[in-house]
N, C-alpha and C positions, 0 to 999 in steps of 0.2 A: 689526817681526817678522822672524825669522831664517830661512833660508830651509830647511825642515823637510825629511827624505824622507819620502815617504808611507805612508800605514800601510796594513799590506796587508788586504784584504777581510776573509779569514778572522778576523781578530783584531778587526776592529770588528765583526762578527757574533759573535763569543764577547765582546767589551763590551760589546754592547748584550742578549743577551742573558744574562749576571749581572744588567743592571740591570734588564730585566722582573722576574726572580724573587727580588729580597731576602729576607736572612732575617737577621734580630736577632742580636744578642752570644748568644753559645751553643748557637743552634738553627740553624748553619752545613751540617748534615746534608745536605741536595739539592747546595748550593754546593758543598761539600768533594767527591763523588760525582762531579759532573759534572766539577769539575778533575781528578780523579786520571783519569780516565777518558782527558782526554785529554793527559796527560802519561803515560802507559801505551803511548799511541801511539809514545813518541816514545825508548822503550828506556832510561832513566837508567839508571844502576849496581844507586840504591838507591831504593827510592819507603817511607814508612813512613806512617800514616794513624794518624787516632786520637793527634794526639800534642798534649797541655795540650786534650783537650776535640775538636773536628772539623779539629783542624791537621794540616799533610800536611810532609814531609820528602823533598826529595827529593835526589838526590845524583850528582854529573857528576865520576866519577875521574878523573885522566890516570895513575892507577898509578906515578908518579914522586912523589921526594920535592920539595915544597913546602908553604908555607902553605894554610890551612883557612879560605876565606871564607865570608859567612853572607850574602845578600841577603833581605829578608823583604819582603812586602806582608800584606794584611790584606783579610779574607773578609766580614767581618758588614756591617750596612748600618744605618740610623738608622730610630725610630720618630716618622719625619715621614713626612706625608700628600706628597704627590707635585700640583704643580699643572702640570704640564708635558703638552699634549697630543699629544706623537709618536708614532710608533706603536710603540717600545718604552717606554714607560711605563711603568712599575710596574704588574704587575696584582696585587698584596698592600695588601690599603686600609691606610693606615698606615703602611706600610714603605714605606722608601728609600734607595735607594746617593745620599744628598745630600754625599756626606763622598770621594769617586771611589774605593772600593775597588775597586769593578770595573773601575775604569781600572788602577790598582796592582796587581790580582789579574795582568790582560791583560800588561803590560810585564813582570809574572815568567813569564810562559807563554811569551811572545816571545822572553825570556834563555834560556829552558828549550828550546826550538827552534835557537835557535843554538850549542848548548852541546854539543847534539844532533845536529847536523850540522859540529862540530868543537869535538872534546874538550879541555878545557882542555892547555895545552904542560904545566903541572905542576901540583902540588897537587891541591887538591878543591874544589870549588863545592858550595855546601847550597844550595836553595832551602826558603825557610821562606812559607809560607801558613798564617797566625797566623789563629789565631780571637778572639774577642770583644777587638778591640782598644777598643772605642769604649766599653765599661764598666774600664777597666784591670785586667784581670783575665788577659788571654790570655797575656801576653808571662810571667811569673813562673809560669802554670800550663804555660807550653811547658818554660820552662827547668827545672821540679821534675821535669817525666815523665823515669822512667825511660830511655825510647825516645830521651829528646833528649841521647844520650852523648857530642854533640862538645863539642871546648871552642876556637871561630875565632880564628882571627888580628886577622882584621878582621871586624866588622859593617856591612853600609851598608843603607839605607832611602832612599826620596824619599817625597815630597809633593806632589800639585798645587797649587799658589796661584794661584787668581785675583786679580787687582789688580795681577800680573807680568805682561811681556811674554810671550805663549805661545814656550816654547821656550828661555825665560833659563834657564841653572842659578845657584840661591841659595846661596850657603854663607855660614857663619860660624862661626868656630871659639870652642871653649868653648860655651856656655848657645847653645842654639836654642831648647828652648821651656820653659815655662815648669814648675814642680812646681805638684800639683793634688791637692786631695783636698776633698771633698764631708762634711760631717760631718749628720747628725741628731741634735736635740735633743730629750727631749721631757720633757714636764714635766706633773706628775701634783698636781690640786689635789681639790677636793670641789665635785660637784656639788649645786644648790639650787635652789627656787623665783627665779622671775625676780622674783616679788616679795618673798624674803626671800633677797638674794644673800650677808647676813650674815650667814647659817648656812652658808657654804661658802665656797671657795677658789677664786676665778677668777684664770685666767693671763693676762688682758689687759694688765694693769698691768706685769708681768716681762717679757711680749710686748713691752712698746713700749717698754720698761727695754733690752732685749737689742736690739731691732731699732736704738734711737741709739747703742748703744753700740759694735754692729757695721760703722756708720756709720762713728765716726770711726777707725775701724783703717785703711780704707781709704787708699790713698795711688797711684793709680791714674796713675801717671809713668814709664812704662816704660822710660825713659832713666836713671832713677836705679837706681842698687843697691839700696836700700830699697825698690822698686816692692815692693807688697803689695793683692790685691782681697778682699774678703768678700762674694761678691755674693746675697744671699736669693732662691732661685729657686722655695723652696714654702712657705706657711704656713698651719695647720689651726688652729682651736680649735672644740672642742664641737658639737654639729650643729645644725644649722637647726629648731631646737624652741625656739620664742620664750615658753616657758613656761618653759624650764630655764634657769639659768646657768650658763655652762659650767664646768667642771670638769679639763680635761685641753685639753694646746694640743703641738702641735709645730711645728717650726723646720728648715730645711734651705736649708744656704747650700754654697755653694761658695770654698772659699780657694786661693789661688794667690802665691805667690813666687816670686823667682830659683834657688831653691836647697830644697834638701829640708831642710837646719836650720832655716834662717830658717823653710820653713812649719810646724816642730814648732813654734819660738816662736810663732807669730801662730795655730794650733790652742791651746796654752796658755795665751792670753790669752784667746782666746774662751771656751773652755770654766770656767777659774777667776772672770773675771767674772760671767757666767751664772750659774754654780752660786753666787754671792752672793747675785746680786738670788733667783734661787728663794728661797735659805735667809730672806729677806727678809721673801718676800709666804708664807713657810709654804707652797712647792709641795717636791716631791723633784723631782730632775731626775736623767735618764739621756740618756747621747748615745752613740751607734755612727759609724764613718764608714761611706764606703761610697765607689768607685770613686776608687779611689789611684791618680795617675801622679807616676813619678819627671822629672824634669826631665832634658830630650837634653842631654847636655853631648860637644860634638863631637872627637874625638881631632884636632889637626890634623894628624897624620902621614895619616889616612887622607881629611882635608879638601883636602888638596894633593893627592892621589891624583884625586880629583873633580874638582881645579880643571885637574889636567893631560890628565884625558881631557876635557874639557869643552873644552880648547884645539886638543887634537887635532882633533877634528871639527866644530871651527868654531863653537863654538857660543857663545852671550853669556852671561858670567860675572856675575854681581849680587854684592856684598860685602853682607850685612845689618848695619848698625851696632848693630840694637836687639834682640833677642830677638823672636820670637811670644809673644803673652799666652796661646796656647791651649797644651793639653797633649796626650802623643801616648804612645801604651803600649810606645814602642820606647825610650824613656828609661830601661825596664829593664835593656834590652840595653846600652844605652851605658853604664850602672851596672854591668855586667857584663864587659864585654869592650871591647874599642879598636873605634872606628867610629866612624861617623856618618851623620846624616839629613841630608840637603840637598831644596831645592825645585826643581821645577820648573813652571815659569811656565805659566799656564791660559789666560792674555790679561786685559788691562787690564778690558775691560768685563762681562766672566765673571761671573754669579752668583757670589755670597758660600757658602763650606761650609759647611754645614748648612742652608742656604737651601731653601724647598719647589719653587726652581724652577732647583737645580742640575743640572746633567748634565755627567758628566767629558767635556774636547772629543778626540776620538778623534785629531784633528791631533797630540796630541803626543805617542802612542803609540810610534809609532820612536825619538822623541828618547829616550824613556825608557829601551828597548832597549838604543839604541845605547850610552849612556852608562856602563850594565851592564853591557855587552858591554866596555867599554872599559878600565875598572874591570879584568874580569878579567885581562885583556893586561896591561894594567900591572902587577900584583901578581904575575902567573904566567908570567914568560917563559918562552919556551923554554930 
């Protein structure tokens, strides 16, 4: 472990207290309130609210000409049940910051205090507090609002990872995480007596048609460029009336590639297969997706930016060789504009994210600061 500066009070009391009060993708409303309130304190240029849904915008001039940088974290929190008994727990049954927004909300408040207390040498600093990142939905509803009129130089993001040393920074240039998108299937047959199933149309049979066939797409190798997952994460047929045969079944899987073409192909295989076996067994079939993220693809002009503030202040660099399997809604932004996401280290034995018994560790709150803070020196000299 590297040897940290410490995180000051205030800021673990505004950590800890985001993570008593979660609130879901899009119902950011208390969260978003209480941030602006106390970024209000702290005089910015520009504060905007209400921006893609409960996002907040805020803006640290130096009135001189330079570059336009964009730092964002993320407000909403997960619907998992909370098993952790500290005395900031979660009091929202159901809801929880397992995912450390509240730590990444805190580390932009912290840049926003420094920023605050010395004005960038040039250019502009945005701070972006994204809403409903955790449904992929926030980052493309930030950038459609009217209100979000800039267009950055650079974008950058972090991450906490546990299973890293707490206080490594992770970079990797090109592909960090992965593309992702969620599809539902469903598929509509003719219900019947359980004892005469031959007068109707049951979807079991296309059900375990599509669940093998979903199967072998699978290619779960992260190391390779073909990496491809289909993972089945809900499935419905008919209701518990053991009189009826069912008549209607739905399907819901989550696909994931290296890249956003490759995941159009491996969605066009699912879905054209499928709609075979239905045409098959005599069902119709309809599918929607639902929570699309684009894959981080990291600019390295603004990954060496990272790795050289990261060296500035002492701190351990990790190269990742392999991508993250999971997906992250700032993959928009990096589809948009030059930037990049990098990690920062949680500690080796840290709860897993999304886990019921995470809690972002308030120890690496400076480092995250500082590295922001660092960031902007580099890009905005005097």
């Amino acid at each position: 472990m590297i040897n940290m500066e410490p995180t000051a009070q205030h800021l673990i009391h505004l950590r800890q207290l985001l993570h008593a009060n979660p609130e879901l993708s899009g119902y950011e409303e208390n969260t978003a309130a209480y941030i602006t309130g106390f970024l209000k304190k702290l005089n910015p240029d520009e504060i905007m609210t209400g921006i893609g849904g409960h996002g907040i915008l805020v803006l640290f001039d130096s009135c001189k000409p330079g570059p336009t940088l964009l730092f964002r974290s993320e407000l909403d929190a997960l619907p998992i049940y909370e098993i952790n008994d500290f005395p900031h727990r979660s009091v929202v049954d159901g809801v929880s910051h397992t995912c450390g927004h509240d730590g990444h909300t805190t580390i932009l408040c912290g840049l926003a205090e420094k920023l605050a207390a010395e004005k960038p040498a040039s250019g502009k600093v945005y701070l972006l507090f994204q809403p409903a990142e955790e449904t992929g939905e926030g980052a493309a509803k930030v950038v459609a609002d009217k209100k979000f009129y800039i267009n950055p130089d650079f974008v950058f993001a972090l991450h906490n990872l546990p299973g890293f040393e707490a206080g490594h920074i992770v970079v990797r240039d090109g592909l960090f995480s992965a593309a992702v998108n969620s599809i539902i299937i469903k598929l509509k047959g003719k219900t019947a007596h359980a004892a005469e199933p031959e007068f109707g149309i049951n979807p079991a049979s296309a059900i375990s048609e599509i669940i093998a066939f979903a199967d072998q797409l699978n290619n779960n190798h992260p190391e390779e460029a073909n990496f491809q997952l289909v993972t089945p994460v809900h499935i419905n047929m008919g209701t518990a009336a053991y009189g009826v045969s069912a008549g209607d079944a739905e399907l819901h899987y989550t696909l994931r590639c290296w890249d956003n073409d490759k995941l159009r192909n491996l969605e066009t295989a699912l879905i054209n297969r499928s709609t075979e076996i239905a045409a098959g067994s005599g069902l119709q079939l309809a599918h929607a997706f639902t929570q699309t993220f684009y894959a981080n693809d990291n600019n390295k002009e603004a990954n060496d930016v990272v790795r050289a503030s990261a060296q500035q202040n002492g701190f351990i660099l990790e190269e990742k060789i392999v991508p993250f399997k999971w997906a992250e809604d700032f993959g928009y932004f990096t589809s948009q504009f030059k930037g990049c996401m990098f990690g920062l280290g949680a500690g080796t034995g840290h709860p897993a994210l999304h886990n019921p018994d995470y809690d972002f560790p308030d120890d690496i709150t400076a480092t995250g600061i500082q590295i922001f803070h660092s960031i902007t020196k580099n890009i905005l000299p005097a």
